[in-house]
GUMIVO-279728 format. One record per residue: x, y, z of N, C-alpha, C in turn. Coordinates in pm, whole numbers. Each point is the difference from the previous one (the first is absolute). Layout:
BEGIN
((X, Y, Z), (X, Y, Z), (X, Y, Z))
...
This chain:
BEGIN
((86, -119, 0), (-86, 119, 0), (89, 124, 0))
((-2, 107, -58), (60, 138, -69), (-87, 67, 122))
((97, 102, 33), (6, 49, 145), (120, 43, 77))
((-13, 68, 88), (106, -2, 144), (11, -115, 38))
((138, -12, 40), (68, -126, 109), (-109, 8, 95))
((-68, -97, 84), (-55, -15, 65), (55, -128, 119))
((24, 55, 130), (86, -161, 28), (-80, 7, 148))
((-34, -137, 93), (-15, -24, 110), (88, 2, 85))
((22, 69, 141), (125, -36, 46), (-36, -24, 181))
((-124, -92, 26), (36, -19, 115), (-229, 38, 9))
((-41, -71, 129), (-97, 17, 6), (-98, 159, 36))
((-62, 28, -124), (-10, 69, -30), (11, 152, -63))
((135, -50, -4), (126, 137, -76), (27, -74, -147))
((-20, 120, -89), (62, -7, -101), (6, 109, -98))
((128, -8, -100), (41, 131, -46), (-50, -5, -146))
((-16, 133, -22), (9, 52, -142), (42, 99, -58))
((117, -59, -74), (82, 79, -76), (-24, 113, -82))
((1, 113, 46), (-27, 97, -41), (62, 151, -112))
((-59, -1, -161), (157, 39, -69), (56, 156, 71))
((101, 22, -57), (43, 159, 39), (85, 50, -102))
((-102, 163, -27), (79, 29, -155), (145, 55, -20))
((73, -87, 84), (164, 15, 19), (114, -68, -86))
((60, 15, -57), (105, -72, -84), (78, -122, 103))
((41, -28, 78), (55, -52, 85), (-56, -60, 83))
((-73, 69, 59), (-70, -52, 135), (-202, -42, -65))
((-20, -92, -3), (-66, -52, -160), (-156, -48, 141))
((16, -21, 66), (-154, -16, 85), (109, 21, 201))
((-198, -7, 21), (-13, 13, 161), (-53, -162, 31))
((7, -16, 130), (-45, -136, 45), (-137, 65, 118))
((-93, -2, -82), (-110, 23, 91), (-115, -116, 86))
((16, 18, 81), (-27, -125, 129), (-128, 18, 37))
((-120, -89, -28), (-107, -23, 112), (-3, -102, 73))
((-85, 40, 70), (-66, -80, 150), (-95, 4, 45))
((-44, -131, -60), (-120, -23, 113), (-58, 27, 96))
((-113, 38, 67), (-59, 11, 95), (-164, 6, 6))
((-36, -40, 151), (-124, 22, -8), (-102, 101, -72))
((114, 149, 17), (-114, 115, -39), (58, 49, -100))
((40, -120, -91), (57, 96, -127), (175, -10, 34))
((83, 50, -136), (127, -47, -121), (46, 132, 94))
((163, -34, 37), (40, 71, 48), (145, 74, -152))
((-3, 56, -96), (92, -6, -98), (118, 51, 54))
((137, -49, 15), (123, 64, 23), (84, 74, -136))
((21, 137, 5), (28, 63, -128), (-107, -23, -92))
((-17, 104, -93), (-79, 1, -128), (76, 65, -117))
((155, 28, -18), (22, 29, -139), (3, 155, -46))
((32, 29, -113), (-45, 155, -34), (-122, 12, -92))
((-37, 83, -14), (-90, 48, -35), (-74, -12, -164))
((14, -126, -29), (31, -2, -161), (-138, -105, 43))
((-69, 15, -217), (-101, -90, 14), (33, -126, -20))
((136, -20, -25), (68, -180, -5), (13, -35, 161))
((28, 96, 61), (-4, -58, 185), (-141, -11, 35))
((-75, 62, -22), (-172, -50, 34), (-27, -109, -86))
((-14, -17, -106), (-23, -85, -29), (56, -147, 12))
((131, -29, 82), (28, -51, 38), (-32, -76, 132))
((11, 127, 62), (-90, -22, 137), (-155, -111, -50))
((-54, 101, -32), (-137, -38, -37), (-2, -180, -36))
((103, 18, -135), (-15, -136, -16), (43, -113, 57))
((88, 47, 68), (71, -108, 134), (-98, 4, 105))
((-87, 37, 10), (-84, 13, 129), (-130, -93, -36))
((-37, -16, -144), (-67, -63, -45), (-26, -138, -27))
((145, -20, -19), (102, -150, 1), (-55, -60, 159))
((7, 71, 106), (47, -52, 135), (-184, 2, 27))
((-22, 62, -125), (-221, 18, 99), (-1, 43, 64))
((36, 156, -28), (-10, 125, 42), (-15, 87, -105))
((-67, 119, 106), (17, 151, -153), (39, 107, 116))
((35, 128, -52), (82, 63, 64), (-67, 90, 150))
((-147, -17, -42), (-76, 7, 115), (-8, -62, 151))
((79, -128, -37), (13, -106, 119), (113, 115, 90))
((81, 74, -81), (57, 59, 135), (-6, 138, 64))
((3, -111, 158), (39, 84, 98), (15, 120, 50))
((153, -30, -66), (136, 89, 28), (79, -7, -101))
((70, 121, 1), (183, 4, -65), (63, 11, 88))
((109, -47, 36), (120, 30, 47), (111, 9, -73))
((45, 132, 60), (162, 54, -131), (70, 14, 73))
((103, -132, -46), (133, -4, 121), (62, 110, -38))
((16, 73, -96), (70, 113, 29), (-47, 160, -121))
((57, 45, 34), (-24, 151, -102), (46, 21, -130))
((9, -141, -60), (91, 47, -164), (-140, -46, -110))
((16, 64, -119), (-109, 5, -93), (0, -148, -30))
((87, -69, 4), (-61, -146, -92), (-32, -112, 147))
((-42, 75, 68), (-44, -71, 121), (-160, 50, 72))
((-57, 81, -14), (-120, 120, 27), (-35, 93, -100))
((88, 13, -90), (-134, 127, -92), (-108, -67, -57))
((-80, -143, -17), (-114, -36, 8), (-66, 24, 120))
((58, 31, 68), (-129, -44, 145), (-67, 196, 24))
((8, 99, -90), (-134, 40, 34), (-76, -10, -76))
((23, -42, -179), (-91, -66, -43), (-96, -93, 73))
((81, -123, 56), (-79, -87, 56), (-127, 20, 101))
((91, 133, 86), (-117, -21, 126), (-121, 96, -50))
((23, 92, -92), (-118, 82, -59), (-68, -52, -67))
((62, -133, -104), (-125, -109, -60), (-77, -106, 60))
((79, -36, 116), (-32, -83, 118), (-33, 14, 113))
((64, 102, 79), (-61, 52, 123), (89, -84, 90))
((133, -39, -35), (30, -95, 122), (88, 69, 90))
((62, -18, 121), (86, 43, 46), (106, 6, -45))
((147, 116, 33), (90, 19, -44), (93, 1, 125))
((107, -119, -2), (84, 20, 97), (113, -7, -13))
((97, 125, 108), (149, 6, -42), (41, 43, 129))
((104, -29, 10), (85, 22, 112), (-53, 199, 19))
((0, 47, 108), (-48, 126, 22), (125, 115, -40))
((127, -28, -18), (129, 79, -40), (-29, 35, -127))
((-69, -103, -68), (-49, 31, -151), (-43, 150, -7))
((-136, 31, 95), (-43, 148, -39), (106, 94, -20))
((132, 76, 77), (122, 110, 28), (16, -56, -165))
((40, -115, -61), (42, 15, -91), (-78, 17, -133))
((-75, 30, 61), (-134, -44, -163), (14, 143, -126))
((64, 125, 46), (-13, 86, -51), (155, -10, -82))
((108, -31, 27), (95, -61, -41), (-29, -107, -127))
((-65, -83, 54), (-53, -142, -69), (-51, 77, -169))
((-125, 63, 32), (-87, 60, -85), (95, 158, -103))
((112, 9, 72), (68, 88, -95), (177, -2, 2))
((9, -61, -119), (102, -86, -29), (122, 128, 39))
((-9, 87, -37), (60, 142, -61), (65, 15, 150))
((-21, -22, 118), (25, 44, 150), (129, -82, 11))
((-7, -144, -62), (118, -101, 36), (119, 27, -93))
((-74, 21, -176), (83, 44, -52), (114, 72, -6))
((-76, 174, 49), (103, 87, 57), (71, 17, 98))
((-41, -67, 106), (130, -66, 106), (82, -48, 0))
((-21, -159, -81), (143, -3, -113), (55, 39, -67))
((-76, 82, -60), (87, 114, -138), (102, 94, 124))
((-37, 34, 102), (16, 94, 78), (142, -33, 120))
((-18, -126, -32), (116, -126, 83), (79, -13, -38))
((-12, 2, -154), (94, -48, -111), (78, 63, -7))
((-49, 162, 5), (85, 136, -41), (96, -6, 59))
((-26, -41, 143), (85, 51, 113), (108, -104, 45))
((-21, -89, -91), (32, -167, 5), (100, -45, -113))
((25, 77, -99), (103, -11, -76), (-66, -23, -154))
((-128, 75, -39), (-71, -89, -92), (73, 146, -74))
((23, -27, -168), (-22, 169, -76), (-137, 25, -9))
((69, 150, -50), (-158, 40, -58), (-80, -42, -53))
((59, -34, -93), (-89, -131, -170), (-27, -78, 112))
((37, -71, 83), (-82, -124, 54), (-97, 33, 79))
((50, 86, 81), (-149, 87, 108), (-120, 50, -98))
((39, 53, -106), (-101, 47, -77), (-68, -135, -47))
((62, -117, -42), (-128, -78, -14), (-66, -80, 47))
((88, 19, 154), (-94, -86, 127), (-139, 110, 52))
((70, 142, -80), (-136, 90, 52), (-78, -9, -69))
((22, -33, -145), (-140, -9, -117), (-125, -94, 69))
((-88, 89, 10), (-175, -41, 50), (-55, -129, -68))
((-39, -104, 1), (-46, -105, -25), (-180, -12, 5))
((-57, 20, -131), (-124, -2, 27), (-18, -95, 69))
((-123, -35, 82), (-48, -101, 76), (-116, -92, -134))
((63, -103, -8), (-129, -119, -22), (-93, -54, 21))
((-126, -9, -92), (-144, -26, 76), (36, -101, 77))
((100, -80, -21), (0, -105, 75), (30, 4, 120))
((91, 120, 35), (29, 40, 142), (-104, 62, 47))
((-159, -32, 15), (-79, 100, 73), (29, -5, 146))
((-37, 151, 6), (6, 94, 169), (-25, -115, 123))
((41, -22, 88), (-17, -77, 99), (-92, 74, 98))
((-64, -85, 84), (-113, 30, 142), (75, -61, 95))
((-85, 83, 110), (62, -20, 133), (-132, -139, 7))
((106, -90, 94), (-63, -135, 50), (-134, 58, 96))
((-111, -98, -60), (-101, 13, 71), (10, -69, 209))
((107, -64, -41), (32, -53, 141), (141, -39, 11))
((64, 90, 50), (166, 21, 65), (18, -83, 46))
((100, -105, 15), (15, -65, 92), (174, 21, 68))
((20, -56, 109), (118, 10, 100), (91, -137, -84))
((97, 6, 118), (93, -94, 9), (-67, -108, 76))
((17, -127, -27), (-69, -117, 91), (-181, 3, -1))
((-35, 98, -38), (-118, -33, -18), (-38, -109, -74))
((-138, -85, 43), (-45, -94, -49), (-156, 34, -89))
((40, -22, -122), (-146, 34, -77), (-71, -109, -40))
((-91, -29, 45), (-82, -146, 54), (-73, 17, -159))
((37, -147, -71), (-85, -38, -132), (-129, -53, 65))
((-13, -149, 86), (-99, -28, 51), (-22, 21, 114))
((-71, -140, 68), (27, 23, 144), (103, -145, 35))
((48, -27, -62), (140, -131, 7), (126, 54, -55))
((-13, 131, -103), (149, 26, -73), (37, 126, -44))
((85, 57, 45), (70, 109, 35), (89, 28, -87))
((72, 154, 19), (85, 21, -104), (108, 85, 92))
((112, -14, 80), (43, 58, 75), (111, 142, -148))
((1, 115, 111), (49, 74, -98), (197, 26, 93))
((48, -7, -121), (145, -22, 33), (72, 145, -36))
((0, 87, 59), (65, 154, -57), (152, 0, -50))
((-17, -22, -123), (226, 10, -58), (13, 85, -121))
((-2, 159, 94), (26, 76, -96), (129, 16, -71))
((69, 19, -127), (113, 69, -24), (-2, -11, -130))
((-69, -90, -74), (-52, 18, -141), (-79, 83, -70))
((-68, 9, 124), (-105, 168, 5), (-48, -17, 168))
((-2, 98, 30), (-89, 25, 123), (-94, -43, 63))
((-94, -57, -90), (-110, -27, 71), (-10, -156, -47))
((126, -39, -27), (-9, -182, -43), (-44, -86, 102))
((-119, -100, -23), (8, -77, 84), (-17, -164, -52))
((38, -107, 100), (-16, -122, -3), (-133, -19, 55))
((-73, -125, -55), (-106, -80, 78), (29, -161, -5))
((-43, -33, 156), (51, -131, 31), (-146, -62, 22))
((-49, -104, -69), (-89, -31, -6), (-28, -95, 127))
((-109, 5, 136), (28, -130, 85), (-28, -90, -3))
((-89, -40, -149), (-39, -148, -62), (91, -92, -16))
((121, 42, -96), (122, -86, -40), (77, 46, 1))
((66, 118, 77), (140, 23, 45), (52, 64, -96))
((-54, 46, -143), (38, 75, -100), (21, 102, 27))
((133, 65, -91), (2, 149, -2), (-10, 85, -141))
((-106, 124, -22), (34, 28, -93), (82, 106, -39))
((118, 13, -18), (59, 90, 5), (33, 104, -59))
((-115, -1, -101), (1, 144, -88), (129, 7, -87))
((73, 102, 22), (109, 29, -62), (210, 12, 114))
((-81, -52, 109), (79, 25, 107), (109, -107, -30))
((-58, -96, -33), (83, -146, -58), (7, -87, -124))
((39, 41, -77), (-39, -17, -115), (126, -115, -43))
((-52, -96, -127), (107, -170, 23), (104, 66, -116))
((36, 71, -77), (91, 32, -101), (48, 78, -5))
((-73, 140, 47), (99, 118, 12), (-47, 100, 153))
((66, 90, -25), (-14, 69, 151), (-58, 122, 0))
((-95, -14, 40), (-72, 153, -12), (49, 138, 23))
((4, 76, -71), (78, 154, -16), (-58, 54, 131))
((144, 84, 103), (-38, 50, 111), (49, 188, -15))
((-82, 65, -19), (50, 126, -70), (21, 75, 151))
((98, 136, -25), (42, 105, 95), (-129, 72, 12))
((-44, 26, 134), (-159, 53, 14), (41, 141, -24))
((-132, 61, -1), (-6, 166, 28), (-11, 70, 156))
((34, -56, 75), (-19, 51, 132), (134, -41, 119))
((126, -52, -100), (73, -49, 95), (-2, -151, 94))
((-93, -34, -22), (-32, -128, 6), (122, -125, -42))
((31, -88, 83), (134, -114, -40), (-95, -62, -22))
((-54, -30, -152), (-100, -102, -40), (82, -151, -28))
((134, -15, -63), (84, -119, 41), (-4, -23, 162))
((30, 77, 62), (-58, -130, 141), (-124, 19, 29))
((-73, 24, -40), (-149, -28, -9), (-32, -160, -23))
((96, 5, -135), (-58, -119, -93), (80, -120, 59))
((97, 14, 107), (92, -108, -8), (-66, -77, 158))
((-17, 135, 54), (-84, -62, 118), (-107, -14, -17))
((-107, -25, -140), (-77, -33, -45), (27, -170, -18))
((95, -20, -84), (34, -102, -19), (10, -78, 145))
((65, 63, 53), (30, -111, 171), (-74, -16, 13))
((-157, 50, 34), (-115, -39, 3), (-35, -136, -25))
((12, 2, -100), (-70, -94, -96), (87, -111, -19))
((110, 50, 4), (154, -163, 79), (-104, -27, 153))
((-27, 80, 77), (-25, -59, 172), (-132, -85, -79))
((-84, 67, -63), (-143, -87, 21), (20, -185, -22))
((123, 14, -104), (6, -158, -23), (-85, -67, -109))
((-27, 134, -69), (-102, -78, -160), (40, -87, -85))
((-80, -103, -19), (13, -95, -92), (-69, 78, -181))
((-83, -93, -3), (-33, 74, -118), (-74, 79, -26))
((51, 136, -54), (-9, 134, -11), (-104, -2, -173))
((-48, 104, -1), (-71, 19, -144), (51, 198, -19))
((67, -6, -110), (31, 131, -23), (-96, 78, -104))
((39, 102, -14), (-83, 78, -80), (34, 0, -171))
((114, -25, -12), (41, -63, -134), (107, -100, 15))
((2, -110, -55), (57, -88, -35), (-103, -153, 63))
((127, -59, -29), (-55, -165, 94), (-4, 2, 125))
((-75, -101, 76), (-38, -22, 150), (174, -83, -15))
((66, 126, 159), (128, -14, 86), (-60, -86, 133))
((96, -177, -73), (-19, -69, 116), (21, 21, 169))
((110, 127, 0), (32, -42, 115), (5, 203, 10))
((-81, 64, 60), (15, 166, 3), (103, 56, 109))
((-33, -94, 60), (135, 83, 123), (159, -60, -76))
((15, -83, -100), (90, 12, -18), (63, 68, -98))
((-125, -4, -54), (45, 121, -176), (54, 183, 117))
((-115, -8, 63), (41, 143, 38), (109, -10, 58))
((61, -84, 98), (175, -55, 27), (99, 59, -124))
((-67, -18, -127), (117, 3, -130), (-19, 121, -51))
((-94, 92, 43), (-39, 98, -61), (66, 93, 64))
((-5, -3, 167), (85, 84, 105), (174, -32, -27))
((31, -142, -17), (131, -1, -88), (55, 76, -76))
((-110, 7, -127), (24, 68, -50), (56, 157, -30))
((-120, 101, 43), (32, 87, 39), (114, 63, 107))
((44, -140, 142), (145, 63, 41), (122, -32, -99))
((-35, -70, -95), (119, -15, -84), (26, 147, -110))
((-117, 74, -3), (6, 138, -49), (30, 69, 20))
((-15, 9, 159), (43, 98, 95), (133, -31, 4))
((69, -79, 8), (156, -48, -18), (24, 23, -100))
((-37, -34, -132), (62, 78, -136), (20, 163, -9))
((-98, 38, 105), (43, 161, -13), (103, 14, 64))
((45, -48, 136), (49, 21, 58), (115, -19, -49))
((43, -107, -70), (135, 12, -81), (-35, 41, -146))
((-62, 90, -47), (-10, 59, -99), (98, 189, 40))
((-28, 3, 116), (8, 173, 112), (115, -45, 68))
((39, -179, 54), (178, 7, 43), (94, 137, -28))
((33, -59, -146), (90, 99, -62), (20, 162, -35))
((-155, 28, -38), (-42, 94, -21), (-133, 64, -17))
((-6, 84, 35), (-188, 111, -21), (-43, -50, -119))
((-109, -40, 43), (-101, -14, -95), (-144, 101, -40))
((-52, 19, -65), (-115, 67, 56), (-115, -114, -46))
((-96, 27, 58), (-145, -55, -10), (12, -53, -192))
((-38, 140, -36), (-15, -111, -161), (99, -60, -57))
((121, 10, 36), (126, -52, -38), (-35, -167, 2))
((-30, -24, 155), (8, -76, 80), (-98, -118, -85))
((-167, 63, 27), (-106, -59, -156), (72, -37, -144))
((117, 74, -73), (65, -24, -117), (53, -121, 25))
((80, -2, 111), (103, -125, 14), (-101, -128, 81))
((-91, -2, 56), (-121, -124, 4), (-40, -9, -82))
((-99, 65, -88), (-101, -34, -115), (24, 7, -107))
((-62, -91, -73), (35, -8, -145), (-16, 124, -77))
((62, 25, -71), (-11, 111, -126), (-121, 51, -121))
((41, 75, -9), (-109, 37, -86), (-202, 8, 20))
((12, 47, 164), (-98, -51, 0), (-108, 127, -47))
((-164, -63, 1), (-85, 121, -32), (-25, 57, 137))
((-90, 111, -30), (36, 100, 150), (-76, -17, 80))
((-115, -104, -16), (-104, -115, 82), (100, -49, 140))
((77, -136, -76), (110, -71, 38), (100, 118, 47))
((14, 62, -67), (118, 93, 106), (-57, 48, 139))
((-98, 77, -19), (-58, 57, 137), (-1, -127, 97))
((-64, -72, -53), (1, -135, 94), (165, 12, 56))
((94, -48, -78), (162, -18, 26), (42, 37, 128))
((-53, 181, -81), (83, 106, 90), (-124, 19, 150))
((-127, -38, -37), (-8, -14, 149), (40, -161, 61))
((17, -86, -33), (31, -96, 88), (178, 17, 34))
((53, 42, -62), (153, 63, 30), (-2, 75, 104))
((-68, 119, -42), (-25, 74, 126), (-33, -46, 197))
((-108, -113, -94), (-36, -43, 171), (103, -55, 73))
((116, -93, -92), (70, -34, 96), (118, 60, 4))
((22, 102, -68), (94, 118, 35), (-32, 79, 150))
((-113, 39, 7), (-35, 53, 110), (-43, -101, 142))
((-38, -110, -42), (7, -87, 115), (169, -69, 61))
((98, 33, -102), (97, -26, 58), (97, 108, 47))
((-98, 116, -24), (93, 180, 59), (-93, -50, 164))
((-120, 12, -18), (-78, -4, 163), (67, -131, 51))
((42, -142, 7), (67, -19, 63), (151, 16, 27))
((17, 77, -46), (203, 56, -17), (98, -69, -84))
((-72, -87, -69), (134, -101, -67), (-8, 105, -146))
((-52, 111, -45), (69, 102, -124), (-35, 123, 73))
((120, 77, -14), (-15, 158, 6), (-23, 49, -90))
((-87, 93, -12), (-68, 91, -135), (92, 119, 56))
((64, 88, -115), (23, 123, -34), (-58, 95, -137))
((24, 126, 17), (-42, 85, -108), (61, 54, -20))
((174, 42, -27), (110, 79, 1), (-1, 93, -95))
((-85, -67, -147), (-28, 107, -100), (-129, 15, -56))
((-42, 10, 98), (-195, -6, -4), (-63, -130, -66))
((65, -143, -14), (-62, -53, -34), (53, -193, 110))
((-92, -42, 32), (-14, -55, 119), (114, -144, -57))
((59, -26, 98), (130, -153, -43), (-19, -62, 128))
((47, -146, -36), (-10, -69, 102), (129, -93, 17))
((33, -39, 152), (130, -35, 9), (-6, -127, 153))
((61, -82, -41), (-4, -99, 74), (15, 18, 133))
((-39, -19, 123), (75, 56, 128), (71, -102, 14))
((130, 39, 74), (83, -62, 45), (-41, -135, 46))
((32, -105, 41), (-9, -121, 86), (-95, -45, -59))
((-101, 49, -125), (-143, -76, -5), (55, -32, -164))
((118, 11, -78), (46, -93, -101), (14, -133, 12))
């Protein structure tokens, strides 16, 4: 049958693959659940009529229609994860739930242009030229597909439990550093976790330099410990395949990233680096200015998470910011 992936993964959970009009990043893994009072959907996709209709028809498959739900829950604040869900709840009426950090950022979320020029603005001061600042500043229309985001009809905390029936629960797991208002749900039926984008089985989710000073790398790393203590077996992510074992992928993922933090660190041994220098000599070349912003903010984050704990000294000797190994932490 011609359709979305449609797969079972455990009593009463199952996903549907949802497309996304991205070159690379090619669908979402959108999750329901069963319950007495109605489909609990985890993520819904962006905003395109190939993601509804997907929905739709995966929901149809399982003997359902999109009315059966509930709720949304959006583990986190990025467009190919929630810009369906105010479609949804205005055609449906269902609840909308997100971690409550979501609202501070929603005006951010909804205007691309705020994040943009912070990096353009980072960059300057960061070793980028002109030509390059100028085209991290060029404005990016927004895509129908990115529609405007809503504030969650129901906020939820850290550890809160959002009851599907009256036997099965959805405990909420707070691990911001991918975005702010990211969260996990641990299901107390079968010990599942879904982990959105926090843990993902192939690659590692981009942790960008915030706008407020914020060390969003240890955000994300003591995010990860988290989710090492809980002891998860099998995890369901938001894209890719179900990760047999989640506390251990996130083990390789926190690896990971201190092995970055050590490449800078002997990148600045010898000599000053600055911020975009630093992005040139990690990331591949030639990139478009999508992928760059991304770069130069995930460079950034752990440039500045390794000045706040002291292992690089930042200077500005000729107005433009370098970074240098501290002593004893080569």
């Amino acid at each position: 049958m011609s359709g979305p992936v449609v797969e079972h993964h455990g009593p009463g959970i199952s996903r549907i693959e949802v497309p996304l009009p991205f070159e690379r990043l090619r669908s979402v893994n959108a999750y329901i659940i069963e319950g007495d009072g109605g489909l609990t959907l985890i993520d819904c996709g962006t905003a395109t009529i190939q993601g509804f209709d997907a929905l739709h028809d995966g929901l149809a498959r399982l003997g359902h229609s999109l009315h059966d739900i509930r709720r949304v829950v959006g583990t986190h604040l990025h467009v190919d994860h929630m810009a369906l869900a105010g479609q949804l709840v205005h055609e449906i009426g269902c609840d909308f739930v997100m971690h409550r950090a979501a609202s501070a950022r929603l005006a951010e979320y909804n205007d691309w242009t705020i994040t943009q020029a912070h990096l353009a603005t980072l960059a300057a001061r960061h070793g980028a030229s002109p030509e390059e600042v100028a085209k991290l500043s060029e404005p990016e229309p927004r895509p129908d597909w990115a529609a405007t985001g809503i504030e969650p009809t129901h906020p939820v905390d850290d550890d809160r439990e959002i009851a599907l029936d009256s036997a099965r629960s959805l405990k909420v797991v707070y691990t911001p550093g991918h975005d702010i208002a990211h969260i996990c749900l641990l299901d107390s039926k079968t010990g599942l976790l879904f982990s959105g984008d926090h843990v993902l089985p192939r690659i590692t989710p981009v942790v960008l330099v915030s706008l407020n000073g914020t060390d969003t790398l240890a955000q994300y790393m003591s995010s990860l410990r988290r989710v090492m203590d809980l002891d998860v077996h099998t995890t369901l992510p938001a894209h890719g395949d179900t990760i047999p074992r989640g506390s251990d992928r996130a083990r390789q993922i926190l690896l990971h990233h201190r092995r970055r933090l050590d490449e800078i660190i002997d990148l600045t041994a010898s000599r000053p680096m600055s911020g975009w220098a630093l992005m040139q000599a990690l990331f591949r070349p030639h990139m478009d200015v999508f992928h760059q912003r991304l770069a130069f903010g995930e460079t950034m984050a752990h440039a500045e998470h390794l000045a706040a704990t002291g292992r690089l000294m930042p200077s500005d000797p000729d107005g433009v910011v370098v970074f240098r190994a501290a002593p004893g932490h080569r």
